[in-house]
Steps between C-alpha positions, in 0.01 A plus 500: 500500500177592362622750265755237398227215416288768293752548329602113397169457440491793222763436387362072431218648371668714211688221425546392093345205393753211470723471203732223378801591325724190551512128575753290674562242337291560197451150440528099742512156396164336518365332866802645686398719765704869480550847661323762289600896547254728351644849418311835471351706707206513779584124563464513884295302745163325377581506149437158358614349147225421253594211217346247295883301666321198699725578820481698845620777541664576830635869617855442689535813597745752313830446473637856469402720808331795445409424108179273632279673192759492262578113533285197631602125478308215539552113536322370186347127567359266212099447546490265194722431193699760320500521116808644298373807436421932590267550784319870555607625859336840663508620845196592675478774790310679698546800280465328162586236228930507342509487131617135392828313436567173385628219682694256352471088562746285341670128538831572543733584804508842525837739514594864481711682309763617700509866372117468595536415865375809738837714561708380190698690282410525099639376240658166662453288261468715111777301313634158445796572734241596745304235426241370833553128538216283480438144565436275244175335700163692345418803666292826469730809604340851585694804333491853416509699228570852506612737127819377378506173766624167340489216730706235423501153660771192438362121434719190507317252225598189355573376157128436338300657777231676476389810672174764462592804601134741567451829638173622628454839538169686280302157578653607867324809538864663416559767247876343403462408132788228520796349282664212566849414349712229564899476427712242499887493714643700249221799514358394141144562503329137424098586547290787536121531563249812532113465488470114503161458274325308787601736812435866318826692612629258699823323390558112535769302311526140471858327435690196482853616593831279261731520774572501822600816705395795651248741295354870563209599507395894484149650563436835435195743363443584199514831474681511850224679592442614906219389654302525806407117448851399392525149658483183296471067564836334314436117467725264413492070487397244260106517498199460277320840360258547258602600167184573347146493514150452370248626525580784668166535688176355522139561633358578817310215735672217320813309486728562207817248381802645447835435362815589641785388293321173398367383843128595519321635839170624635397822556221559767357799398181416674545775799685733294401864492747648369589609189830231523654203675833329524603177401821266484652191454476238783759587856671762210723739686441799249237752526176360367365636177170766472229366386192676341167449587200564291067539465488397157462142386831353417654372137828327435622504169453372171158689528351399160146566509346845521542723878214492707494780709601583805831314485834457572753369242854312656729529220875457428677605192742215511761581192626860356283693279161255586158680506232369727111567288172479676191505313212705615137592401431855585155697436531871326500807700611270828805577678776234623753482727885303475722535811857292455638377837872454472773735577362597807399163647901452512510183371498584102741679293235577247471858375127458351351611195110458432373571172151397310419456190163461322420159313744646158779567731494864517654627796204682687681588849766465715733530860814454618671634150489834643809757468816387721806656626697307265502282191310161514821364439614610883150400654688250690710725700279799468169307645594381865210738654267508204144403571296261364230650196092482508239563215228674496288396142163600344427257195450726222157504293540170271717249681349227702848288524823595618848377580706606785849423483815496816860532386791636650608877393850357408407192361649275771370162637552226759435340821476836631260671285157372677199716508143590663246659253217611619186544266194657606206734378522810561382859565515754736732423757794582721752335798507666845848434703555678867838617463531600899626152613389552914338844688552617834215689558570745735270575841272799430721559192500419088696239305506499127461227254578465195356287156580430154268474217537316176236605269463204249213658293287708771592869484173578711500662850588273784452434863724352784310330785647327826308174544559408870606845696535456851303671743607871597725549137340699267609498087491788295611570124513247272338649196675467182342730206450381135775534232500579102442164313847402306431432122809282551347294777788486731517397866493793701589497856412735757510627892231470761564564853256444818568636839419368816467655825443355833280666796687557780357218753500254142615171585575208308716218480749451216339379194435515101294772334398383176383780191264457187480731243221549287418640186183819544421569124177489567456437089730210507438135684677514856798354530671388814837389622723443815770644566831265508783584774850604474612209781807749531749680327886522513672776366747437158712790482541578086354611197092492532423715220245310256690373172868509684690211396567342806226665710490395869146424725418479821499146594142420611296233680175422309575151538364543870136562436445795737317802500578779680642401842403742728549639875442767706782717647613753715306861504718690271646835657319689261144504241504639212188653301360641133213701431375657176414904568416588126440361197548781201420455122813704305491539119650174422419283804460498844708606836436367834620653815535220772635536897746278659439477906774306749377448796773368740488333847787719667514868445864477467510265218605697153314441175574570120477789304352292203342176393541236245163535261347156388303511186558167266310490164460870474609645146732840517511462879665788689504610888588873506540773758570324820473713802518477881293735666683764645253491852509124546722274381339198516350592219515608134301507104654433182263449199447239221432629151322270126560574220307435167632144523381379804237274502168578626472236802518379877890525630659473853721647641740520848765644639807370689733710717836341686568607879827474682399299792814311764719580180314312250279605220122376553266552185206643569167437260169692493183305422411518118240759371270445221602772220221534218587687177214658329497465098541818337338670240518330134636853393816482760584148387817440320461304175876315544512477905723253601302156613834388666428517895724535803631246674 
């Protein structure tokens, strides 16, 4: 019996942190209490649910015997009123922190889609003869989508009714990108919608129908696409949404109006820390609307007189082909900075074009007209993923006045062409964004994290620092070397990473570990930002590739405000470490020999014959001659070789090996090590090295 408890409680102790992979339902009509089922893995007893949901959250006990840490439900109890609207929801174990999925809250009754229901077959209901019935009351129905899936549903309406049909799925934390088409009796296709300018990707189609009868209405993706996410929110009834908007943000600490299809409401942005909000239209049953928020003092146009700077210019270019001018007074030699909010925001259909021109209208710079994968003439389809364009300007010697003008690439115009310009001086300076979205750090072992860079101007060395570590984790890495200066002054971005590694007695409760990064020129003034958090990220399976047409991203969750959300885990069965033997100066750079070490916690436990190499922002990076040692296998060297190109400078860099453990694969990381490369001799340079560095 002894024996047996040992080994429960080894077993409980190696145990994954908890994931979430599924939801059921995905979604409940607001102030009705509901049975939740979380889906993943290492779900079992004590884990609890974390959400911003104002409810309880009460275990029932599992449902399916034997599968206790793959599924947990809960009775979910209203604490206070529900809003229409996506709620973050994690769960929180012993052992760790889930990633995050998004809850939905709407106003509807709530149904299924038959071919949805736990146990059904597919493809129920993929034609009009097929057709799932639906009532004609309003209603929010939970589907599927899955490749080539069409869903098709069957309305009764009557003559001169009207009906908005909505799907929610991207502002649902799904990756479905969906279409909606409707048919009439006959099959004749009466209305079609994809990427509804207020709701990004989302589809939504308002009609009045001529006749009575029954009608058909088909939901599918896209690009019939498969998905992890693949679930989406279909909403159907006669109800107020809003069409448009302005402004689409306003600034921090105050309370901004807004208008939502001609009826005007506050925004409290008096609490808000993060870098949005939502807002919507009075007891609404669509999803609210994002809603930026700012630092900057806020304009509304006309803006007649000249900038004063910092600001923030709310703009709309209301009719095709209209240019929006701002007049500002600019000192020689000083640099500038123009960031367009539109696009992105979701709420604008505005691809942006900044240009300035001196007081005799001679075009001095611009963004936004850049090269694209198509003819301006197809920016309209071509554009669904395209950002939004920023400035960086240094008044030439001579002009003391400029204008900066908005338009739209394509010359369009409208209600849905609204804008945020954002005008500022400007030097050397950069954006910091942790792109880990949570860390389970694990006991006596080493978690990596990882940042992104935007250089806006500052090519200098930097530093990444955690601000409030807790006690017993210790940081290492972090340093991100210097870069070539581009004549063109482009935006560069680039990779930091920062591990952290816990002592083996560490404790600490669940919390946020927030970053700054600083600039360490020591010749230049320091500057000094926070890092921004991912929230989360759900996978879009699709073209990534920068410049693809229709290139897919990772839905994220900066909306949130977080950090880093961080926890401690479970020892891993294994450590993993990297040490630099020899440094060696070759003819046209340097090699370094370094030494990998596992160090396991059972004998029996097999490790790799190689590890993964880590070494961002290093030019003409290569890992060469990896080999185990023949005497103990725990342990191996492979070296790392510059070249001519590589900067002189302060890199990291770790290793990460992946152990078979109860049939999974575990990733293991070794704490980062400072790697400095020496500058070589004038004589060794090369006179057209490449300044282009790794990634």
């Amino acid at each position: 019996m002894r024996l047996l408890s040992s080994l429960c409680l080894a077993t409980a102790l190696l145990a994954a942190p908890p994931a979430i992979t599924e939801l059921q339902p995905r979604g409940a009509q607001k102030g009705r209490p509901f049975e939740l089922t979380i889906v993943g893995q290492s779900l079992g007893e004590g884990a609890t649910v974390v959400s911003s949901l104002p409810a309880t959250f009460t275990p029932l006990g599992s449902t399916k015997p034997g599968m206790e840490s793959r599924y947990a439900t809960f009775l979910v109890e209203p604490t206070g009123e529900w809003a229409v609207g996506v709620y973050p929801l994690r769960v929180k174990a012993s052992n760790g922190l889930s990633n995050i999925v998004l809850f939905n809250v709407g106003a509807f009754p709530e149904l299924t889609e038959e071919e949805s229901r736990p146990g059904a077959l597919p493809r129920q209901n993929d034609s009009l003869e097929k057709a799932q019935t639906l009532p004609s009351t309003p209603l929010t129905l939970n589907g599927t989508l899955m490749g080539p899936d069409r869903d098709v549903f069957r309305l009764q309406v009557k003559a001169g009714e009207r009906r908005v049909f909505e799907v929610d799925a991207r502002r649902a934390g799904s990756a479905v990108d969906p279409v909606i088409r409707v048919y009439d009796a006959a099959g004749k296709q009466v209305a079609r919608s994809e990427d509804d300018p207020m709701i990004g990707l989302d589809a939504r189609l308002d009609m009045t129908f001529p006749k009575e009868g029954f009608y058909y209405v088909e939901i599918h993706d896209a690009r019939f696409s498969t998905q992890a996410q693949s679930y989406y929110r279909f909403k159907t009834g006669a109800y107020a949404y809003a069409a448009d908007i302005f402004p689409l943000g306003g600034r921090r600490g105050e309370t901004a109006s807004v208008t939502l299809s001609n009826v005007t409401v506050k925004a409290d942005l008096a609490s808000v820390k993060a870098p949005q909000t939502f807002v919507n239209l009075p007891d609404s049953p669509s999803l609210p609307l994002p809603f930026a928020v700012g630092d900057y003092p806020e304009l509304r146009e006309p803006v007649t007189a000249p900038l004063t700077l910092p600001v923030t210019i709310n703009g709309r270019l209301a009719k095709a082909a209209e240019v929006d001018k701002y007049t500002l007074s600019v000192e020689p030699g000083q640099e500038y900075l123009f960031e367009l909010q539109a696009r992105e925001l979701g709420t604008s259909k505005l691809t942006g074009l900044i240009t300035v021109y001196d007081e005799a209208g001679k075009k001095l710079s611009s963004a936004g007209d850049g090269p694209l994968p198509v003819d301006v003439a197809a920016v309209q389809a071509s554009s669904r993923t395209l950002g939004d364009p920023f400035l960086q300007f240094k008044a030439p010697e001579g002009v003391r006045k400029i204008t900066v003008a908005v338009e739209d690439l394509a010359l369009r115009g409208g209600a849905h062409y609204a804008y945020r310009l954002h005008v500022s001086r400007s030097g050397a300076d950069f954006q910091a964004q942790v792109t880990t979205p949570f860390v389970n750090i694990p006991a006596g072992g080493t978690a990596l994290v990882n940042f992104n860079i935007g250089r806006r101007g500052y090519t200098g060395p930097l530093r990444i620092e955690p601000i409030n570590l807790p006690a017993g984790i210790q940081a290492a890495g972090g340093d991100i070397p210097h870069e070539i200066p581009d004549p063109n002054n482009r935006a560069n971005s680039r990779r930091g990473m920062i591990t952290l590694t816990a002592a083996p007695n560490a404790q600490f409760a669940a919390g946020e570990i927030g970053f700054r990064v600083v600039s360490t020129d020591p010749k230049m003034p320091r500057v000094e930002r926070v890092a921004t958090g991912l929230g989360y990220s759900i996978a879009v399976n699709g073209a990534t590739a920068q410049g693809v047409v229709d290139r897919q991203r990772a839905l994220t969750g900066q909306w949130l405000g977080y950090q880093l959300p961080a926890a401690l885990t479970d020892a891993a069965p294994a450590s993993l470490s990297l040490q630099l033997e020899k440094a060696t100066k070759k003819a046209a750079g340097y090699e370094y020999l370094f030494r990998w070490r596992w160090t396991t916690r059972d004998r029996m436990q097999a490790v790799p014959e190689n590890v993964v190499v880590d070494l961002p922002n290093f030019i003409d990076f290569r890992a060469i001659e990896m080999e185990v040692d023949k005497k103990d296998r725990t342990s191996g060297t492979f070296l790392v070789t510059s070249t001519r190109n590589t900067l002189p400078a302060l890199y990291n860099i770790g290793i990460m090996g992946r152990l078979m453990t109860g049939g999974q694969t575990q990733e293991i990381y070794s704490p980062l090590l400072p790697l400095a490369v020496a500058e070589l001799d004038p004589e060794e340079k090369s006179n057209d090295a490449n300044p282009t560095p790794a990634r």
